[in-house]
FIPA-557023 format. One line per field, with one value per residue (C-alpha): residue number from 0; residue in one letter; x, y, z. Coordinates in steps of 0.25 Angstrom, whole numbers. Example, Ala and Ser with C-alpha at 12.3 -4.5 7.8 and 13.67 -1.06 7.14 Angstrom:
fimi c(0:1) $
selo c(A:S) $
X c(49:55) $
Y c(-18:-4) $
Z c(31:29) $
//
This chain:
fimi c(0:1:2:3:4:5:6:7:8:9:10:11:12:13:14:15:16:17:18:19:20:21:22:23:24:25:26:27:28:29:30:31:32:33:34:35:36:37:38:39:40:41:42:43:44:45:46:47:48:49:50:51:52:53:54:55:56:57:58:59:60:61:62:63:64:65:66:67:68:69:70:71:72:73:74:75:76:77:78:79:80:81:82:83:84:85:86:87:88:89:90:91:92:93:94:95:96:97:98:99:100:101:102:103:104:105:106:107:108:109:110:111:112:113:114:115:116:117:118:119:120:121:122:123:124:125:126:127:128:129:130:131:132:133:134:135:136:137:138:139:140:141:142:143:144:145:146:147:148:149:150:151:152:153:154:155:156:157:158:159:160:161:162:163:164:165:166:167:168:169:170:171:172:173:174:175:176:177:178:179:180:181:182:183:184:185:186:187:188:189:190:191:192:193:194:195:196:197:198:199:200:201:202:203:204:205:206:207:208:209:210:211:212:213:214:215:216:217:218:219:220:221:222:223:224:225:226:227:228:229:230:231:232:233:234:235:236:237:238:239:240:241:242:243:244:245:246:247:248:249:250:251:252:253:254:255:256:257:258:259:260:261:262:263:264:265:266:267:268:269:270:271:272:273:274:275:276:277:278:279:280:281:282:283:284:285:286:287:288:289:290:291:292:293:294:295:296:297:298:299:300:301:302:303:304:305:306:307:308:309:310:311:312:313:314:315:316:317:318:319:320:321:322:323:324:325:326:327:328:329:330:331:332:333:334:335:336:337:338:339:340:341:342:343:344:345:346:347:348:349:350:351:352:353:354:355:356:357:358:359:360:361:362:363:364:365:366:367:368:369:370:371:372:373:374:375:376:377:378:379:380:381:382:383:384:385:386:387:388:389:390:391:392:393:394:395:396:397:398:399:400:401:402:403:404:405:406:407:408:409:410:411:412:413:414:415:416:417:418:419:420:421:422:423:424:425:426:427:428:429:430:431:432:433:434:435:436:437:438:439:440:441:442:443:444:445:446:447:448:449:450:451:452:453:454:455:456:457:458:459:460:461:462:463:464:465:466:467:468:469:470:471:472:473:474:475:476:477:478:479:480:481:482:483:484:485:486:487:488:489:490:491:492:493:494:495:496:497:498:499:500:501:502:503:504:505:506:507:508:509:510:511:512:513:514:515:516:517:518:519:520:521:522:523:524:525:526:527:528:529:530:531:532:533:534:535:536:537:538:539:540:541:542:543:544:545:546:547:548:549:550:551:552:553:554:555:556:557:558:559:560:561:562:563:564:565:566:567:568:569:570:571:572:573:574:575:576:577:578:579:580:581:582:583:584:585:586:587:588:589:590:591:592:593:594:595:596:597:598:599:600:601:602:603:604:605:606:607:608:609:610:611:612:613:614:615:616:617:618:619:620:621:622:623:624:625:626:627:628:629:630:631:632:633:634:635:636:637:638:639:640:641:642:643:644:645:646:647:648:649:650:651:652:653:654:655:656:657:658:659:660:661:662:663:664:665:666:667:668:669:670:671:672:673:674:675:676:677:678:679:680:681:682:683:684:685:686:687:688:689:690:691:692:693:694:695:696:697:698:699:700:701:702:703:704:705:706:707:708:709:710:711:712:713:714:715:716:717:718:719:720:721:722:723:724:725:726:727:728:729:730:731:732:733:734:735:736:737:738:739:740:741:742:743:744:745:746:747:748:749:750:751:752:753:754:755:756:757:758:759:760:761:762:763:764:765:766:767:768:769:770:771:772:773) $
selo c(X:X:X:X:X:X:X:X:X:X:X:X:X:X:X:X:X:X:X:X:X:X:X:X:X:X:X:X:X:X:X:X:X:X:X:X:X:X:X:X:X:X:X:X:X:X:X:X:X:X:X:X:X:X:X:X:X:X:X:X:X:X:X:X:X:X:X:X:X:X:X:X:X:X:X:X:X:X:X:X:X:X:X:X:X:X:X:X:X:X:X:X:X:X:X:X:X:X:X:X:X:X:X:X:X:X:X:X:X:X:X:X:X:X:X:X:X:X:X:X:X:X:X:X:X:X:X:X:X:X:X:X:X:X:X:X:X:X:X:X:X:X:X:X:X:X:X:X:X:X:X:X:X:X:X:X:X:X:X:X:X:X:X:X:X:X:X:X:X:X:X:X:X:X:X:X:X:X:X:X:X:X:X:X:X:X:X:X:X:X:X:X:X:X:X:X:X:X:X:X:X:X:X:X:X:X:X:X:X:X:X:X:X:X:X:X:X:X:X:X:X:X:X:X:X:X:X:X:X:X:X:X:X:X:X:X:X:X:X:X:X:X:X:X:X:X:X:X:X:X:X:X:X:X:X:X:X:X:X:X:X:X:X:X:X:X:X:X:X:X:X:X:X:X:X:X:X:X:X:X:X:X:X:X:X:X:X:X:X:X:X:X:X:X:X:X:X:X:X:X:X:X:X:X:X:X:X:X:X:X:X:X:X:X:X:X:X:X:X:X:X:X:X:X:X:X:X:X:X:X:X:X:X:X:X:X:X:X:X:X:X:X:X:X:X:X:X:X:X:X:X:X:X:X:X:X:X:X:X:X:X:X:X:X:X:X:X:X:X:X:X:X:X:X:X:X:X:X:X:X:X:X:X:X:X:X:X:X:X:X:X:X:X:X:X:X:X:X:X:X:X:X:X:X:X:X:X:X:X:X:X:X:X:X:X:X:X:X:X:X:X:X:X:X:X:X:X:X:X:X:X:X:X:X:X:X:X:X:X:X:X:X:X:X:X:X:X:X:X:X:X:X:X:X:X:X:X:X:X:X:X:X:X:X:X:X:X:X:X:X:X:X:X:X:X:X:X:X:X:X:X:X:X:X:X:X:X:X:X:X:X:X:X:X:X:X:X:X:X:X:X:X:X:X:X:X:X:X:X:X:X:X:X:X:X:X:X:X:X:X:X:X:X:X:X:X:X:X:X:X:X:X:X:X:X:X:X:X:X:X:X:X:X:X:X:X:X:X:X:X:X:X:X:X:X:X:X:X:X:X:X:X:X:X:X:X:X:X:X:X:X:X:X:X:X:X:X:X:X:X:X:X:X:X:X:X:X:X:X:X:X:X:X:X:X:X:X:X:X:X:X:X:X:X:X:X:X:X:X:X:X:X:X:X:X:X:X:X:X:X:X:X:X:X:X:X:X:X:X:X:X:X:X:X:X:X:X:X:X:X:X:X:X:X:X:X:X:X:X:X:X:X:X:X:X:X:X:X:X:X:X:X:X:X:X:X:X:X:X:X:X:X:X:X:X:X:X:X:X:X:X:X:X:X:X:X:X:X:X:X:X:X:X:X:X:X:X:X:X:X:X:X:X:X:X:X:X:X:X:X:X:X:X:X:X:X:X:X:X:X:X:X:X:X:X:X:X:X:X:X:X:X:X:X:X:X:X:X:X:X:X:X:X:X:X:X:X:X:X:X:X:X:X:X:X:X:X:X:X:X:X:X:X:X:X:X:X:X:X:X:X:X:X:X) $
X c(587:584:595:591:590:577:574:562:570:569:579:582:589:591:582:588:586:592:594:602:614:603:610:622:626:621:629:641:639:638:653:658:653:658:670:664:652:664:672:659:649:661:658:642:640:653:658:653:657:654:649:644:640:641:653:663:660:663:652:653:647:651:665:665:667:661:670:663:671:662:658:672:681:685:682:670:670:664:675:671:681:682:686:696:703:701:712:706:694:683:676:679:674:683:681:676:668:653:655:639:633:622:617:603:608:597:605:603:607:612:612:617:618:620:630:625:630:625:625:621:616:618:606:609:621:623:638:639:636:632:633:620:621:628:618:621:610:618:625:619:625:618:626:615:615:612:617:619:622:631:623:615:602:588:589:599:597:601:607:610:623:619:631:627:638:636:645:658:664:653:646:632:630:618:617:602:601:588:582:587:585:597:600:613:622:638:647:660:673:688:698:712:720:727:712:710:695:690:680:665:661:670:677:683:693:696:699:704:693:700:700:687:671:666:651:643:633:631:632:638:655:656:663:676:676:685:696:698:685:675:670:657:654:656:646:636:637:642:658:656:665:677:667:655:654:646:646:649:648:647:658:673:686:698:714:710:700:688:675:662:650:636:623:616:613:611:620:634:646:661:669:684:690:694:707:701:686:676:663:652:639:625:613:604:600:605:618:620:633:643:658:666:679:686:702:707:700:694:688:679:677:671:664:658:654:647:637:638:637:648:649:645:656:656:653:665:664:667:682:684:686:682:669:668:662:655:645:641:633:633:642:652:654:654:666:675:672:678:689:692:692:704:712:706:700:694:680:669:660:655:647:638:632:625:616:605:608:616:611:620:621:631:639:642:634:624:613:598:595:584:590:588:595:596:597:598:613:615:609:610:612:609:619:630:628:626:641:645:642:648:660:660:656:645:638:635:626:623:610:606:596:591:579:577:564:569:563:552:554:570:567:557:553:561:557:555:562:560:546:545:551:543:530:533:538:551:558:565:554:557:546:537:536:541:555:565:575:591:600:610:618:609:596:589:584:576:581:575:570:577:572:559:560:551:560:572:564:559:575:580:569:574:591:584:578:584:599:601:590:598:612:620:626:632:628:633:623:624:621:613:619:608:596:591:588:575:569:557:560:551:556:569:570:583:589:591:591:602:612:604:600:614:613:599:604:616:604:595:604:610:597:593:606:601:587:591:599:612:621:636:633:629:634:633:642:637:643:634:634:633:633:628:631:641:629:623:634:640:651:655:661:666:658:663:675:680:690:702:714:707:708:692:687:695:703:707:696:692:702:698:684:687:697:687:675:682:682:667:662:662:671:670:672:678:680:677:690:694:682:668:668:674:672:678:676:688:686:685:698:705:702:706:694:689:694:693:696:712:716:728:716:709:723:725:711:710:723:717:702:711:714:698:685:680:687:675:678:668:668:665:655:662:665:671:680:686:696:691:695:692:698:708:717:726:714:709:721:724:710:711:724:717:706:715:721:708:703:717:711:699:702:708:697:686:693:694:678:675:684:673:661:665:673:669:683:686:692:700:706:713:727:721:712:726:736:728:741:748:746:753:740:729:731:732:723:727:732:724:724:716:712:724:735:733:742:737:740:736:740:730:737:740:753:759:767:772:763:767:763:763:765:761:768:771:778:771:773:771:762:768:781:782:791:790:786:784:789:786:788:781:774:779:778:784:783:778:779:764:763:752:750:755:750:755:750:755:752:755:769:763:750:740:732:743:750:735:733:746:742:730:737:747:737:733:746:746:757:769:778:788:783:779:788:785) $
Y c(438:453:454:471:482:486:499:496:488:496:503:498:506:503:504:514:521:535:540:551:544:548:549:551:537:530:541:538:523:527:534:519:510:520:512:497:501:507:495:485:495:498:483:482:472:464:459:446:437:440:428:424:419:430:427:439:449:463:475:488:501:512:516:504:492:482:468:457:446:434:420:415:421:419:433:439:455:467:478:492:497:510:511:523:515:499:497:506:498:508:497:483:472:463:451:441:449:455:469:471:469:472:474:475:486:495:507:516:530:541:554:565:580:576:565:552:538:526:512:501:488:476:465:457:460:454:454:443:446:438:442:436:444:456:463:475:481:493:502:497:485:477:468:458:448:444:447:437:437:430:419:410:417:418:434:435:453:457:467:474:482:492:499:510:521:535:543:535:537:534:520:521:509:505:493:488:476:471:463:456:469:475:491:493:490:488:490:483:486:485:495:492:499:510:516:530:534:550:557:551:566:575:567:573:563:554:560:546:536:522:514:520:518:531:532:542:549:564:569:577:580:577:584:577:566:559:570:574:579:579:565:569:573:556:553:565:559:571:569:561:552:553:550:560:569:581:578:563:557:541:544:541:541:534:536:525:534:526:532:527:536:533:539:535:545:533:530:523:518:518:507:508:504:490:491:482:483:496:496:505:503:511:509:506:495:503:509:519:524:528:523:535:533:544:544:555:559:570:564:556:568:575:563:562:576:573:566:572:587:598:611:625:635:644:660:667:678:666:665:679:676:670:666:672:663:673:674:684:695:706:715:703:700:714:716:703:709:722:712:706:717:721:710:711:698:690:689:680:679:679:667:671:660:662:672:664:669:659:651:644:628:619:619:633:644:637:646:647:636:646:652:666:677:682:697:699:692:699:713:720:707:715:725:714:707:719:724:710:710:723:717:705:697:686:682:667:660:649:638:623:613:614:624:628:630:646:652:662:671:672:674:685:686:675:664:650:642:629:632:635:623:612:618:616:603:603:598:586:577:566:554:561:572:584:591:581:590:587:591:601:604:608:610:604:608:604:600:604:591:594:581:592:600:609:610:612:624:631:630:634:648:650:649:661:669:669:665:671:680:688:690:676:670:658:648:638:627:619:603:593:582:579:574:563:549:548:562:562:568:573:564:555:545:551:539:542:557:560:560:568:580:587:589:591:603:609:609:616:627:627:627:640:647:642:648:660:665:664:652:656:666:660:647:638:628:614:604:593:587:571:566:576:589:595:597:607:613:625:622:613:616:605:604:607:603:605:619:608:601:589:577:574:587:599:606:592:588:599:596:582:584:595:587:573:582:587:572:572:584:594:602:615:613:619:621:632:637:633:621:624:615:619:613:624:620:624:610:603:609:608:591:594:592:603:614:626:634:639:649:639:630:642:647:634:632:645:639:627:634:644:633:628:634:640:650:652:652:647:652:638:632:642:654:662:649:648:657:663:671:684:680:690:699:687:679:688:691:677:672:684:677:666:671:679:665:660:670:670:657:660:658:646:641:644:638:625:627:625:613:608:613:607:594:594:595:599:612:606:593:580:577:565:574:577:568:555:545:550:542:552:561:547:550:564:573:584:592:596:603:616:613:605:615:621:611:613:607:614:612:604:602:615:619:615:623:614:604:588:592:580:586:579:578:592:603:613:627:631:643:652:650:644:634:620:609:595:585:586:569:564:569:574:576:590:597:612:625:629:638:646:655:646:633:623:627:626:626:617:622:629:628:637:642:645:659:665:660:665:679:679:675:686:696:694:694:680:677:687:686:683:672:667:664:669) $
Z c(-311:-316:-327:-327:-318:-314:-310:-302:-292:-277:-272:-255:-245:-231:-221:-210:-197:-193:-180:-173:-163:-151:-138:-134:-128:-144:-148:-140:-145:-161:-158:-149:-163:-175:-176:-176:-187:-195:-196:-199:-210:-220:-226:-221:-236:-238:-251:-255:-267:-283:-291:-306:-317:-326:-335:-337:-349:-351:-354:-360:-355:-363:-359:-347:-348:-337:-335:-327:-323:-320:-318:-327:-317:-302:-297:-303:-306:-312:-318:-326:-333:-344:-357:-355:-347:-344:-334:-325:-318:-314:-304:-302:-292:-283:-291:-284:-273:-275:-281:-277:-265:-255:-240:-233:-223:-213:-207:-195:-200:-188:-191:-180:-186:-200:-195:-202:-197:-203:-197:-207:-202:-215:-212:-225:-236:-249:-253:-264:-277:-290:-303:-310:-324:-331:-342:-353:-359:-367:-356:-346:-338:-326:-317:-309:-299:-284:-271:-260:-246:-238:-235:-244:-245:-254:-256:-269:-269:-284:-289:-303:-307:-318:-327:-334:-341:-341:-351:-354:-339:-329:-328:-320:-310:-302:-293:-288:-277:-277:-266:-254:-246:-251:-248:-249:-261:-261:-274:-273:-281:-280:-276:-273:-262:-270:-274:-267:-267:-267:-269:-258:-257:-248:-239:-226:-220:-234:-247:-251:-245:-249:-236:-230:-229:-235:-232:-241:-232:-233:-218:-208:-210:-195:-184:-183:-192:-184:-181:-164:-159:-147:-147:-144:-158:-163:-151:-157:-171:-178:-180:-192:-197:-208:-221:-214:-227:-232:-245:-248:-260:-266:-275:-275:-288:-285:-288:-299:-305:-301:-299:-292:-289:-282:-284:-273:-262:-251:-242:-246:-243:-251:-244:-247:-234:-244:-251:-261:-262:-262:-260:-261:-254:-254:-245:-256:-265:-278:-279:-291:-294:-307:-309:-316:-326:-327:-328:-317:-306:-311:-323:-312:-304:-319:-322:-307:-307:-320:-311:-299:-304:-302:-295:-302:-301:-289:-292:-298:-284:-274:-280:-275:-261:-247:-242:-229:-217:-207:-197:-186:-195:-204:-193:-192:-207:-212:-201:-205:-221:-218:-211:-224:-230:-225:-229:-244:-241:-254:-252:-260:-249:-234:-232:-220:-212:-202:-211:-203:-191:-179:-170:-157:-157:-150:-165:-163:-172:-180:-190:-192:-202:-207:-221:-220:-218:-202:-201:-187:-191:-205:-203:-214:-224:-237:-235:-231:-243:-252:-246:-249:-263:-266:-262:-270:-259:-258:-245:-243:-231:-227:-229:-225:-230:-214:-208:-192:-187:-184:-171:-174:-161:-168:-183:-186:-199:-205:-214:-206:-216:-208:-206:-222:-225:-215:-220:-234:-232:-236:-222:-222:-211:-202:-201:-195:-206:-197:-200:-198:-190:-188:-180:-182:-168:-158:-166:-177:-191:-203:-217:-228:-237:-252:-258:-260:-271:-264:-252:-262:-269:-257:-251:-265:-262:-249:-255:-265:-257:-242:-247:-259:-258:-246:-255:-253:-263:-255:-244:-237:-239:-227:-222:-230:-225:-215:-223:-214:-218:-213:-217:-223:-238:-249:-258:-254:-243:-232:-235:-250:-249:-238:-247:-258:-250:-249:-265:-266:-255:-264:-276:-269:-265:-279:-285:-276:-283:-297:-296:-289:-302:-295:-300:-299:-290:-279:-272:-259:-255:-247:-238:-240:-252:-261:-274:-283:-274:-285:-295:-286:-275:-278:-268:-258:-243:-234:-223:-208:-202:-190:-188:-187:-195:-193:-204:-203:-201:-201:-211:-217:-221:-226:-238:-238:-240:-252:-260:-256:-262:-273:-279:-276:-286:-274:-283:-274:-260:-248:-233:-222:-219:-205:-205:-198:-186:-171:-157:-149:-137:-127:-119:-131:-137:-126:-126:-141:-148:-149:-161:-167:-180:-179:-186:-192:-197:-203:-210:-217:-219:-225:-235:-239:-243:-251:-262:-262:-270:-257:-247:-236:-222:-209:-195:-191:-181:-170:-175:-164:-159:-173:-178:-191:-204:-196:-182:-184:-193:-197:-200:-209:-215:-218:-222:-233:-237:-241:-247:-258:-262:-263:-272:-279:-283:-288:-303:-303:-294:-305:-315:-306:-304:-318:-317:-306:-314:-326:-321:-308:-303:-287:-285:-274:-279:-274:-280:-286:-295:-302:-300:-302:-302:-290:-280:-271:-272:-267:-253:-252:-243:-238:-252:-263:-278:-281:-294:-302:-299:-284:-273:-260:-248:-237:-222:-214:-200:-189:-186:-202:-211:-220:-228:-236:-249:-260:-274:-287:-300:-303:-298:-287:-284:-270:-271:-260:-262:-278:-272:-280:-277:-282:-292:-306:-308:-295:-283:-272:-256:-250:-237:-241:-231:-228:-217:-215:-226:-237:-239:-248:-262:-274:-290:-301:-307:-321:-319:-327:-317:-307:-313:-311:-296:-294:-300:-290:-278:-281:-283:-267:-265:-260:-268:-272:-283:-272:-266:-281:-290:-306) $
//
């Protein structure tokens, strides 16, 4: 028996296939059997049986303290414990039951637009555990022993537990199983049924994930997620699912201040549909991780962000006003500014996507994934921008890690960035060493291969000069969530990378601002995103939901995903305003399926991103079938409304960035974050704090003027009206007027901050001295 981890040991991970669904009638067949693989994968390696001969001792690391439980009692476990506090157990086995495990597991990966579903098929598991030895050699802890199956067998796999601390509130672990053909390793512990888990990345239908499967898989949001719509998109593989994520991460803090992390990029599984038992699995033979002590909430969040990085702060000019969504050229975007003018409208920025030029696909209006500036669209760019500027106002564009093959006959004189890319080798290939091309609607593109540091400097020159270069100083940087498993990459296998490739995306655009000279000036804001993201995003938007109220993805879960985030490190997010996504099809709609943007949605959407870090609105896949900020005078009028609270704003949201840069605090924050022992606050999904003194709870159903507000501790004022609320012994549930206009906001009674807020919001006359008391 090998007493000491050996480095040398190889690491196994699952052999796969990937496939797309194919025709129609597999399709058909995927969407019959969802349900019946759902209820048989979530416990694909049981829990088997612990036993030992190691007797029970107790060892010291640093500030933890590791207490095994052995061969002289009953039910053998493993407990870790901190010195700050010893009745607080940081992780614990059930005693009695293996609290390691392991699988032999192939799995067929399909992947359909950026869509990912993953069957895994278990050939051999080995869910009992003995415990052969438990070593210390200084700070450094190893747990050793064997693995059996459930039948007597000569294959014993073993594996090694390593503890290691890191500073006095994180303790490193690694867990190797070695032999027995062994790729996927499962960690067990104990929960208990009052135990709510946050955090997994931005989460869009959960923002309290006890009692669910979350799978950590960087892909596609969906179109639907499992609220009403045309059924076709389930059979074509691209409605997702309620844990399909942009930006998941292997991370979770609980209401009993517990924390668990991964480092792996592969493939895992956080299993907490046991009211008992966790589990977390990875399809590898080596599971790396950290446990975090901290005594609030956001003491994890600080020490979590220690490792995953934190957010820079944006530029001072974004909290002036809006960011303008627009399309349709110079003559159409000078004529909407001269709109706005009118209403003395706040204005940071027009974010102008289709810079590119448009081409039409069955998704709508789709651009040329060729990153240069179109002139036939934008005629007369320089000036536009030069006019802008002397406004105060930036332009911003839009980018991907994707590249199109442009039509010569189209596109005189423009660079061929796809051509460019595929001569210097830095496409991602399929196996036979040509472009591997994905689909994306009704066409398909290359992606550019990041894992070469060649790739990544030659996109970082093309961000300089055709991006920056032309006068922006913000993009939308799109996608990344489609690395495929089977590519051929310079450096990395798919299977490990996937996961990777959104943060090595968010690096190389920062990167490109970094060199250019123009940190804290220029920004970009990402959807995709994993582990480490916040060291290298500059902001983070939400993805595309649907233009509807809906709980999985519409306006909903737009809130969800940003508070769920904010546990994550992604510290500044937000949300197009009125969601991205329409199927305005007359038949569809009149079978109810179908949707579009309302001008109700848009209005409350436009209250809600009022109170966020980012005020930007999107025309949406279909833009003449939405209504939009410029539809008409009283849109106008009220989308200028909003966008002089939000700048009203602007001070106190920079002093809650630095709380991000420095803490890694969210802007946008869960009533957990705050009000850590109020149980009242565990469940809650659809209200949330700006900072620690801003309530919002804003309406998220049509056709309601009155919202079901619970107040913590404390007494709130009601910001229109300066009506109290609140108790200041105990939390509390009221019904609060919220018609349109006047959402349900309110401030900490004598809070610090407030009397300057307040000062702003009357200086736009948003608040009078009338309908503000003092």
């Amino acid at each position: 028996m090998k007493a000491t981890w050996q480095s040398s040991y190889p690491i196994k991970y699952p052999e796969y296939t990937v496939a797309c669904s194919g025709w129609v009638v597999k399709r058909l067949l995927r969407f019959l059997t969802e349900p019946l693989k759902q209820l048989s994968r979530w416990r694909l390696i049981s829990i088997g049986h612990l036993s030992t001969s190691v007797p029970s001792q107790s060892f010291q690391l640093g500030e933890f303290t590791i207490a095994w439980q052995g061969s002289d009692t009953n039910s053998p476990y493993l407990q870790i414990t901190h010195q700050s506090n010893l009745a607080k157990i940081l992780w614990q086995s059930s005693p009695g039951y293996s609290f390691v495990s392991g699988g032999d597991i192939s799995l067929k990966i399909i992947e359909e637009r950026g869509s990912i579903e993953i069957d895994e098929h278990k050939n051999a598991d080995f869910p009992n555990q003995i415990v052969d030895g438990i070593k210390q050699d200084g700070d450094t802890l190893v747990i050793y022993g064997r693995l059996q199956g459930r039948t007597s067998a000569s294959v014993e796999p073993e594996y090694f537990l390593t503890l290691q601390p890191v500073g006095a509130k994180a303790l490193d672990f690694r867990l190797q199983i070695v032999d027995g053909n062994v790729n996927e390793t499962q960690l067990q512990f104990v929960t208990s049924p009052d135990e709510h888990f946050y955090g997994f990345g931005e989460q869009f239908s959960h923002i309290d994930c006890k009692g669910y499967w979350v799978p950590i898989i960087c892909e596609e949001g969906g179109i639907g997620r499992g609220d009403r719509g045309p059924k076709t998109l389930k059979i074509l593989g691209v409605a997702g699912h309620r844990f399909s994520s942009y930006a998941p991460t292997p991370y979770f803090v609980t209401n009993k201040g517990r924390s668990i992390f991964l480092t792996n990029t592969e493939l895992s599984v956080f299993n907490l549909r046991d009211s008992q038992t966790a589990t977390i699995r990875v399809a590898s033979s080596c599971m790396q991780g950290r446990i975090l002590c901290g005594e609030t909430p956001l003491d994890i969040i600080e020490l979590y962000t220690d490792y995953v990085g934190r957010m820079p702060p944006l530029p001072d000019w974004l909290h002036r006003g809006a960011i303008v969504g627009m399309q349709g050229g110079t003559e159409l975007v000078r004529r909407v500014w001269s709109q706005l003018r009118d209403f003395d409208t706040p204005i940071a920025g027009f974010w102008l996507q289709d810079w590119v030029g448009q081409r039409r696909t069955i998704a709508g209006k789709q651009l040329w994934w060729n990153w240069q500036l179109d002139e036939s669209t934008y005629p007369g760019w320089q000036q536009l921008v030069s006019d802008f500027a002397a406004a105060g106002i930036a332009v911003g564009v839009y980018v991907n890690p994707f590249l199109v093959d442009l039509p010569s006959q189209s596109n005189p004189g423009r660079r061929n960035l796809y051509q460019e890319a595929m001569q210097k080798g830095f496409l991602v290939e399929n196996q036979e060493t040509k472009p591997y091309h994905i689909e994306s609607t009704d066409f398909s593109a290359a992606l550019l291969d990041l894992s070469n540091p060649d790739a990544q400097h030659w996109f970082k020159g093309v961000l300089k000069d055709e991006v920056l270069g032309q006068g922006a100083k913000f993009w939308m940087a799109d996608f990344a969530e489609a690395a495929p498993f089977d590519g051929v990459y310079a450096t990395n296998s798919g299977f490990i990378y996937h996961n990777q490739y959104p943060v090595d995306w968010v690096k190389v655009n920062q990167e490109a601002i970094q060199e250019a000279g123009k940190a804290g000036d220029a920004w970009f804001f990402n959807r995709a995103g994993f582990l480490q993201t916040p060291a290298y995003s500059t902001a983070m938007w939400l993805g595309d939901q649907n233009t509807t109220w809906g709980e999985n993805d519409g306006i909903s879960s737009a809130l969800k995903g940003l508070i769920s985030g904010g546990f994550s490190g992604f510290s500044i997010n937000h949300s197009d305003i009125g969601g991205y996504t329409s199927i305005a099809n007359p038949i569809l709609e009149a079978l109810g399926v179908g949707f579009r943007r309302s001008r109700e949605l848009l209005y409350r959407w436009m209250e809600m991103n009022a109170f966020t870090p980012i005020f930007r609105t999107h025309e949406g896949n279909q833009p003449d079938a939405n209504v939009q900020f410029y539809t008409d005078k009283d849109t106008l009028e009220t989308f200028s409304y909003w966008a002089k609270v939000y700048a009203a704003l602007g001070t106190y949201r920079q002093q809650l960035i630095t709380e991000a840069t420095e803490k890694g605090y969210p802007i946008v924050r869960h009533l957990i974050l705050h009000y850590p022992d109020d149980p009242n606050v565990y469940k809650l999904e659809d209200q949330f704090l700006l900072g620690s003194e801003l309530l919002v709870a804003p309406v998220l159903k049509p056709g309601k003027n009155s919202v079901n507000v619970y107040f913590p501790a404390g007494e709130w004022v009601h910001l229109w009206s300066g009506q109290i609320y609140g108790s200041l012994t105990t939390g509390i549930q009221q019904i609060v007027p919220a018609p349109l206009g006047q959402p349900a906001v309110f401030y900490r009674q004598g809070s610090p901050v407030v009397p300057s807020i307040v000062e702003a919001l009357k200086a736009n006359n948003i608040l009078t001295s009338h309908s503000f008391p003092g």
